[in-house]
Biopython code that builds the backbone (N, CA, C, O; Angstrom):
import numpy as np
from Bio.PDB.StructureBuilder import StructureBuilder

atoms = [
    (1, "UNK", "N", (93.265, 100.019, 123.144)),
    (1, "UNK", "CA", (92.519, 99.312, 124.147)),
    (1, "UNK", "C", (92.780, 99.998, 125.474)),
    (1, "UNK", "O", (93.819, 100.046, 126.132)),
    (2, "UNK", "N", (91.596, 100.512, 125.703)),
    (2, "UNK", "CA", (92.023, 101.331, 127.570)),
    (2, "UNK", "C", (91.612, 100.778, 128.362)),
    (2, "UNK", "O", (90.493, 101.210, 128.637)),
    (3, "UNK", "N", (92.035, 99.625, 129.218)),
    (3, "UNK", "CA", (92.271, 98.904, 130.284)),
    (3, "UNK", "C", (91.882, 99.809, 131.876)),
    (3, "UNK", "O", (91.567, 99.205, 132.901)),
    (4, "UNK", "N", (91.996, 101.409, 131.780)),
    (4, "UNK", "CA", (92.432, 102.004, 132.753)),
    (4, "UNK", "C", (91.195, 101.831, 134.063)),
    (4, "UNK", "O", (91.446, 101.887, 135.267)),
    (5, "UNK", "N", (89.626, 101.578, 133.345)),
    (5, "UNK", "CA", (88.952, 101.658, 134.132)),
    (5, "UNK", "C", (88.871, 100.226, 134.430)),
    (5, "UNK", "O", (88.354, 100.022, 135.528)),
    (6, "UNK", "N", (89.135, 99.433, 133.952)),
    (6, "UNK", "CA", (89.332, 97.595, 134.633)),
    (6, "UNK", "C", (90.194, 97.539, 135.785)),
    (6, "UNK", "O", (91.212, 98.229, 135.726)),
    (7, "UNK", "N", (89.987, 96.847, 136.835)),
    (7, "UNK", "CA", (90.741, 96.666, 137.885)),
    (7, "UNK", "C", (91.761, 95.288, 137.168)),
    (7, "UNK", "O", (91.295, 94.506, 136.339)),
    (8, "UNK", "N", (93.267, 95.215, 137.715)),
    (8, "UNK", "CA", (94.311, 94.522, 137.189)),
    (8, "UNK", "C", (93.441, 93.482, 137.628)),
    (8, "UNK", "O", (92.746, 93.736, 138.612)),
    (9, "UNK", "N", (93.294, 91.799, 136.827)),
    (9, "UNK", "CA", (93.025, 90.818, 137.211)),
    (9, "UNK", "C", (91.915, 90.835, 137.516)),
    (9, "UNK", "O", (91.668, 90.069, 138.448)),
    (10, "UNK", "N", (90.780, 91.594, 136.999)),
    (10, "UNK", "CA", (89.509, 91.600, 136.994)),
    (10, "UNK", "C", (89.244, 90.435, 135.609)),
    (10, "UNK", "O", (89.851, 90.385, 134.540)),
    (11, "UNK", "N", (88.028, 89.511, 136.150)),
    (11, "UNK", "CA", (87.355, 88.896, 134.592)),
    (11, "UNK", "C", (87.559, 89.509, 134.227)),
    (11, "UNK", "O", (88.757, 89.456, 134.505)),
    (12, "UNK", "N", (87.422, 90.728, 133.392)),
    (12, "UNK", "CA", (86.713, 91.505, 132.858)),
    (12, "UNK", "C", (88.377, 92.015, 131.555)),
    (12, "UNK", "O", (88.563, 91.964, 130.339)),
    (13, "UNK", "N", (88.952, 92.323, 132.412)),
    (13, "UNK", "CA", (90.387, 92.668, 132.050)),
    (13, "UNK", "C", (91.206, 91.430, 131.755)),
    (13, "UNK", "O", (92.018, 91.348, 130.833)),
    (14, "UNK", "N", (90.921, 90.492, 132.610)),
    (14, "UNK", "CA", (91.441, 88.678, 131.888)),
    (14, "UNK", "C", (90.979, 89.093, 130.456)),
    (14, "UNK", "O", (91.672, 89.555, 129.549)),
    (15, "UNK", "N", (89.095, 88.702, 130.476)),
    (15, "UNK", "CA", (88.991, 88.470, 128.949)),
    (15, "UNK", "C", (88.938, 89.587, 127.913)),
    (15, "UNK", "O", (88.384, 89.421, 126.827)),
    (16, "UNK", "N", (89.488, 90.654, 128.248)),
    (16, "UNK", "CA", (89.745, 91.531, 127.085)),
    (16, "UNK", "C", (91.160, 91.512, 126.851)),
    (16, "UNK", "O", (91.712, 92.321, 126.106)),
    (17, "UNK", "N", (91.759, 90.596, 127.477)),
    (17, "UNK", "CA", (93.093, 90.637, 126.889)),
    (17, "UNK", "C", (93.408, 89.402, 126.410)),
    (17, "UNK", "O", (94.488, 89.172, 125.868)),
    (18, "UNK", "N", (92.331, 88.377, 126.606)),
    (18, "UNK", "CA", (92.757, 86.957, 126.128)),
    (18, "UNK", "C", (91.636, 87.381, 124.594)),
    (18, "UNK", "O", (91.627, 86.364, 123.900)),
    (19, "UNK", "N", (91.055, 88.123, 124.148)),
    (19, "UNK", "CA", (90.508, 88.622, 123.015)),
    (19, "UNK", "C", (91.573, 89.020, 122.722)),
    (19, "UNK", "O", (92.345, 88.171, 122.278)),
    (20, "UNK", "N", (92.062, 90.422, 122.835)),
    (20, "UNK", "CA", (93.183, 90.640, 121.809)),
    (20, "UNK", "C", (94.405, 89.321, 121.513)),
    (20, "UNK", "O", (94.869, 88.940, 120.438)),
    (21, "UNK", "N", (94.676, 88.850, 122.877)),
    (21, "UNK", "CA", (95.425, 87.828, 122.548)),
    (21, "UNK", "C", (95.256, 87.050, 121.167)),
    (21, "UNK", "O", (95.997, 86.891, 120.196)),
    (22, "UNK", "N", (93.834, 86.590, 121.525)),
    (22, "UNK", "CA", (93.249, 86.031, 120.320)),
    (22, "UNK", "C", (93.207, 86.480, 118.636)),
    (22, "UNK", "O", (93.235, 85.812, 117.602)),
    (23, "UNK", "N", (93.136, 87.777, 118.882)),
    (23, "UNK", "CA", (92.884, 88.602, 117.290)),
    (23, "UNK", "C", (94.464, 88.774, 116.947)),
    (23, "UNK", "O", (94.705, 88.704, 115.742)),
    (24, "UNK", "N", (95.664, 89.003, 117.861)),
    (24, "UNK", "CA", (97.267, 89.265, 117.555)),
    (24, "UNK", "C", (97.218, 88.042, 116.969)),
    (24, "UNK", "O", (97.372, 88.194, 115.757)),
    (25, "UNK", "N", (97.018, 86.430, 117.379)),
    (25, "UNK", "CA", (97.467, 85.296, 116.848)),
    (25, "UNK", "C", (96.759, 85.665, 115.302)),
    (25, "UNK", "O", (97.423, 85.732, 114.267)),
    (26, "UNK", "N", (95.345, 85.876, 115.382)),
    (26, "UNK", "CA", (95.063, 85.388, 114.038)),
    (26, "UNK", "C", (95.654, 86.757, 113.045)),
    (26, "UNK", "O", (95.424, 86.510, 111.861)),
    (27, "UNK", "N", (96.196, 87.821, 113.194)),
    (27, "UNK", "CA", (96.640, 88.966, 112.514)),
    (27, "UNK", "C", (98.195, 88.212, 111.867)),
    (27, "UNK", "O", (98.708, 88.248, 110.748)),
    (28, "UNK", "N", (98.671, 87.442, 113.373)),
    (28, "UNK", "CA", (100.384, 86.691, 113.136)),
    (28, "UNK", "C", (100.212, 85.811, 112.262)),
    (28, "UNK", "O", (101.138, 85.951, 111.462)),
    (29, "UNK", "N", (99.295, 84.637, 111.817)),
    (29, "UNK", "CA", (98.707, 83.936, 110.786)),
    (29, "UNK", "C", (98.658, 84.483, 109.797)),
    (29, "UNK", "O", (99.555, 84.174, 109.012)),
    (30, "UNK", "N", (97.696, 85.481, 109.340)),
    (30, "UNK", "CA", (97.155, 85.787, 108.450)),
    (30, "UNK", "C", (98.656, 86.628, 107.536)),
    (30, "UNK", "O", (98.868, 86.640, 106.323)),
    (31, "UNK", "N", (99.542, 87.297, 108.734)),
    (31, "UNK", "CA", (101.010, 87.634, 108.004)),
    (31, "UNK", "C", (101.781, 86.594, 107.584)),
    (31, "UNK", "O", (102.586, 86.714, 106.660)),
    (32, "UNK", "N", (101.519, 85.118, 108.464)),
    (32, "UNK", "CA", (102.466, 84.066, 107.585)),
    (32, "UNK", "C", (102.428, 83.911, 106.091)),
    (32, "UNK", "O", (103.233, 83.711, 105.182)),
    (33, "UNK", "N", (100.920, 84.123, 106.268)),
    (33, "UNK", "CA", (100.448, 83.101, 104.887)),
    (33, "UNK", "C", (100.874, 84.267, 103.508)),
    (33, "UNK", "O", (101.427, 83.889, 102.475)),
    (34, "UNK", "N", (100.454, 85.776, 103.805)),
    (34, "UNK", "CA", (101.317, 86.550, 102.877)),
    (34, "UNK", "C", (102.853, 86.547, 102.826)),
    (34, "UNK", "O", (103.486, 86.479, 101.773)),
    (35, "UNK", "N", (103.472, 86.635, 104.211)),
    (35, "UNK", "CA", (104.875, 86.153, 103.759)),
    (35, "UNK", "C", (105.255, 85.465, 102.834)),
    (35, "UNK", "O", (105.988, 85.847, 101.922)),
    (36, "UNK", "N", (104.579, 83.877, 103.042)),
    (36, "UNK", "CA", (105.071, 82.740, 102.130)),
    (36, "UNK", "C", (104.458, 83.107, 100.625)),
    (36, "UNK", "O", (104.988, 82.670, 99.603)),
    (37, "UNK", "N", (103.450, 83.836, 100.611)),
    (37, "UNK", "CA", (102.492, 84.053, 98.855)),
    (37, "UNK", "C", (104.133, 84.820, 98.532)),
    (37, "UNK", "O", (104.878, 84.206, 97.768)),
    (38, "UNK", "N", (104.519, 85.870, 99.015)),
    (38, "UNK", "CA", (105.683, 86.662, 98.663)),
    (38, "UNK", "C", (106.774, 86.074, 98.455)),
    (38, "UNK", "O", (107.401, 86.567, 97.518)),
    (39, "UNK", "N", (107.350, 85.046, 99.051)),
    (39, "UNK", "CA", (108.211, 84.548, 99.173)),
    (39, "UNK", "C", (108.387, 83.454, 97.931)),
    (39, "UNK", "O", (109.468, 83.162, 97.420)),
    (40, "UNK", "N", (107.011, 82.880, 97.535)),
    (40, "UNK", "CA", (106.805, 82.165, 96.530)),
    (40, "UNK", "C", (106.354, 82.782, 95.044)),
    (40, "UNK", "O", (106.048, 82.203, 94.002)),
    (41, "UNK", "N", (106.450, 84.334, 95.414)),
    (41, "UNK", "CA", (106.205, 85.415, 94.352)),
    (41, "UNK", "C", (107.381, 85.051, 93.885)),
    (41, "UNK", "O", (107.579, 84.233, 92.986)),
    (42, "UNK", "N", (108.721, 86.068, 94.905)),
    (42, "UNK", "CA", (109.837, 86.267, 94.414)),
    (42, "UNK", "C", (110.500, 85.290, 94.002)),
    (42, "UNK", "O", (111.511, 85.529, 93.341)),
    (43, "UNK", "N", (110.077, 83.767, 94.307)),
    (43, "UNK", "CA", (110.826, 82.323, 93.324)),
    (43, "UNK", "C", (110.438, 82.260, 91.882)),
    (43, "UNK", "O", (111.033, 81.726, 90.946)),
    (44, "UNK", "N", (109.433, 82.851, 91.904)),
    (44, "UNK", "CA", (108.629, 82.611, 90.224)),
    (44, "UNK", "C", (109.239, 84.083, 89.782)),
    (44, "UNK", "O", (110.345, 83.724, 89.378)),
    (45, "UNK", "N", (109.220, 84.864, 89.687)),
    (45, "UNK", "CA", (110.584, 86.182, 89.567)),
    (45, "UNK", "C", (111.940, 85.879, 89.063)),
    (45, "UNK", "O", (112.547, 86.166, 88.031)),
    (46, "UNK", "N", (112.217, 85.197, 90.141)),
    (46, "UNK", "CA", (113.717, 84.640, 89.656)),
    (46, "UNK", "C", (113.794, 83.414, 88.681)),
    (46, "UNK", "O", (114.646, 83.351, 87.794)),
    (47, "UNK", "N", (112.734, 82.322, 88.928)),
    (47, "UNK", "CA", (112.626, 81.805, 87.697)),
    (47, "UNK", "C", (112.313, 82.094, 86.348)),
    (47, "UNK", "O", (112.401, 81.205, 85.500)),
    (48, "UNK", "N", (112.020, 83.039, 86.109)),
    (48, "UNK", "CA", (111.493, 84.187, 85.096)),
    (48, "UNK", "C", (112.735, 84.904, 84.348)),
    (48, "UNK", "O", (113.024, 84.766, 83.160)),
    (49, "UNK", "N", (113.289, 85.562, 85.138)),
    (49, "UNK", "CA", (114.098, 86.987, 84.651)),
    (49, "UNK", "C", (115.570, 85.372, 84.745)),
    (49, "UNK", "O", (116.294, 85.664, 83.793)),
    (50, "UNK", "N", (116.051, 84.318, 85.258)),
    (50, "UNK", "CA", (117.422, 84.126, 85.012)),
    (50, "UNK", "C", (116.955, 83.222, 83.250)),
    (50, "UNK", "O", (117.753, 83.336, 82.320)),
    (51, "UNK", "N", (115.974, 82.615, 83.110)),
    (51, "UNK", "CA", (115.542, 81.834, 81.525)),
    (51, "UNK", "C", (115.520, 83.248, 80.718)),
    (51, "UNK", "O", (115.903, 83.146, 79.552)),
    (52, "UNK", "N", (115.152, 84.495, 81.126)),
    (52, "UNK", "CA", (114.702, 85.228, 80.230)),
    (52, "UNK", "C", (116.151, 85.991, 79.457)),
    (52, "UNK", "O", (116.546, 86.186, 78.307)),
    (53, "UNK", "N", (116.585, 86.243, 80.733)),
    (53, "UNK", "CA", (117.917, 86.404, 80.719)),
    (53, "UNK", "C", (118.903, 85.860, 79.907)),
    (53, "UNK", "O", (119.870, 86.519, 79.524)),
    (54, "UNK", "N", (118.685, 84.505, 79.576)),
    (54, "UNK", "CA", (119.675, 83.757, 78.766)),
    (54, "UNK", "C", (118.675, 83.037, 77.169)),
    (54, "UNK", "O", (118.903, 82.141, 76.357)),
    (55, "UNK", "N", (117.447, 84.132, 77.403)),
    (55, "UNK", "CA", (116.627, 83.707, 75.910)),
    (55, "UNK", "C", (116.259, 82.619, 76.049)),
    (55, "UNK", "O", (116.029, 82.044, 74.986)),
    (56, "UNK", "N", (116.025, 81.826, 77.303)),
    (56, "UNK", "CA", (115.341, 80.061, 77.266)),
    (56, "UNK", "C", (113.856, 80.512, 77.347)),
    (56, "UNK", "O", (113.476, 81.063, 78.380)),
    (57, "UNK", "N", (112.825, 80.269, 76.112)),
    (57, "UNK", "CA", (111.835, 80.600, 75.907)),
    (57, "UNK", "C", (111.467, 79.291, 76.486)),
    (57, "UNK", "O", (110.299, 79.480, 76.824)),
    (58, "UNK", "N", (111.766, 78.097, 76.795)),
    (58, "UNK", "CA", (110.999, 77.028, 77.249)),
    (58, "UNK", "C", (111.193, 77.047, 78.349)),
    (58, "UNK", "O", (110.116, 76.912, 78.930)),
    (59, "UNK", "N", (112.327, 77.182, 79.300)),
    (59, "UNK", "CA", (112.383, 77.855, 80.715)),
    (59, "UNK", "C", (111.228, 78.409, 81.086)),
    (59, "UNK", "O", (110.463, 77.888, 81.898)),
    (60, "UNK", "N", (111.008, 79.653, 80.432)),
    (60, "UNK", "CA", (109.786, 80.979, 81.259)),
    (60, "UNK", "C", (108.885, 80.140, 81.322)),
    (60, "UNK", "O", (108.175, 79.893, 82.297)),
    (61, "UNK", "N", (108.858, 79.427, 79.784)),
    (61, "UNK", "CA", (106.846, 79.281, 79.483)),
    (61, "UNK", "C", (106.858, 77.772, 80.973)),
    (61, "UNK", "O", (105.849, 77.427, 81.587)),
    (62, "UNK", "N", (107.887, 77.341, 81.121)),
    (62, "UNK", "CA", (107.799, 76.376, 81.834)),
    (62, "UNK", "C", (107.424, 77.188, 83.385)),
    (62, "UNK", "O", (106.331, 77.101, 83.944)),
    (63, "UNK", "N", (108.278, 77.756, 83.755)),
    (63, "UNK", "CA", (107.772, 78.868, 85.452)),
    (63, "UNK", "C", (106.942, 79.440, 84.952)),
    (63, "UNK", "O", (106.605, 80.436, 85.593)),
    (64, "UNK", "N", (106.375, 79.264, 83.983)),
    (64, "UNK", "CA", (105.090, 80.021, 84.091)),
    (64, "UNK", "C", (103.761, 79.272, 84.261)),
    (64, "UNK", "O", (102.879, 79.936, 84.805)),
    (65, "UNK", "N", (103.541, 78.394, 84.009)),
    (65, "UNK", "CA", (102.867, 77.780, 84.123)),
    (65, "UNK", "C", (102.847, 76.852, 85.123)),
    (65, "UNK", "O", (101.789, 76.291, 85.408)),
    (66, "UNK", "N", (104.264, 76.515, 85.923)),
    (66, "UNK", "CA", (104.256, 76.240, 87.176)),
    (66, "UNK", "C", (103.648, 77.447, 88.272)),
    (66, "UNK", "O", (103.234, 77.314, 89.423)),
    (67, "UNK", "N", (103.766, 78.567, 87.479)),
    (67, "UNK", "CA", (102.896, 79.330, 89.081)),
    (67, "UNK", "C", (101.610, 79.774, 88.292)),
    (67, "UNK", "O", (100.875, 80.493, 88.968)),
    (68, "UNK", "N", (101.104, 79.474, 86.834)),
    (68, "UNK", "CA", (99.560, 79.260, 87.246)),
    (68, "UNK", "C", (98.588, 77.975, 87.651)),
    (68, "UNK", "O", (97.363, 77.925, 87.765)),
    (69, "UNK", "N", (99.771, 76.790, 87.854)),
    (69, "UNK", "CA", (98.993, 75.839, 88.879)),
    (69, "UNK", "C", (98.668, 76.381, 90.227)),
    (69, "UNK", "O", (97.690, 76.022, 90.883)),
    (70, "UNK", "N", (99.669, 77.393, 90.656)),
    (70, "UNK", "CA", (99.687, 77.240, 92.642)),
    (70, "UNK", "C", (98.647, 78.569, 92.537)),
    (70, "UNK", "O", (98.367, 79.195, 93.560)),
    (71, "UNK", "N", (98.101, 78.947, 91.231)),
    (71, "UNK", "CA", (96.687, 80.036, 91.824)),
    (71, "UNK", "C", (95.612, 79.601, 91.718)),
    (71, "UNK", "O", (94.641, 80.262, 92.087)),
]
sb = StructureBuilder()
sb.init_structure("model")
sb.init_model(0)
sb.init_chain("A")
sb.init_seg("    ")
for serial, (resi, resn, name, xyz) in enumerate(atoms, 1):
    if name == "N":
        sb.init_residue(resn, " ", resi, " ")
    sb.init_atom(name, np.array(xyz, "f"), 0.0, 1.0, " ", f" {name:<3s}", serial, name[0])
structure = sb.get_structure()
């Protein structure tokens, strides 16, 4: 974004920066919501590999089917 030909505190330079303002929030959103998909990846992971780990076939099939409700 090159600002250089806007005078500081011009409209003009206000609203091209309350736009980006605007597009950073929704970019910071749009990273929450993959954070948490990831975050709720790596729980169904670990619910996975510690049943699998100890041969509890009703464990997995159970996390498993708890994370094809949340898709």
């Amino acid at each position: 974004m090159d600002l250089s030909s806007l005078r500081p505190g011009s409209s003009a330079a206000v609203r091209r920066l309350e736009e980006r303002v605007a597009d950073l929030e929704a970019d910071l959103a749009e990273m929450r919501q993959h954070q948490l998909r990831l975050a709720e990846l790596a729980d169904v992971v670990q619910e996975l590999l510690v049943p699998a780990a100890q041969r509890d076939q009703a464990a997995v099939e159970a996390a498993v089917e708890r994370f094809r409700k949340t898709i």
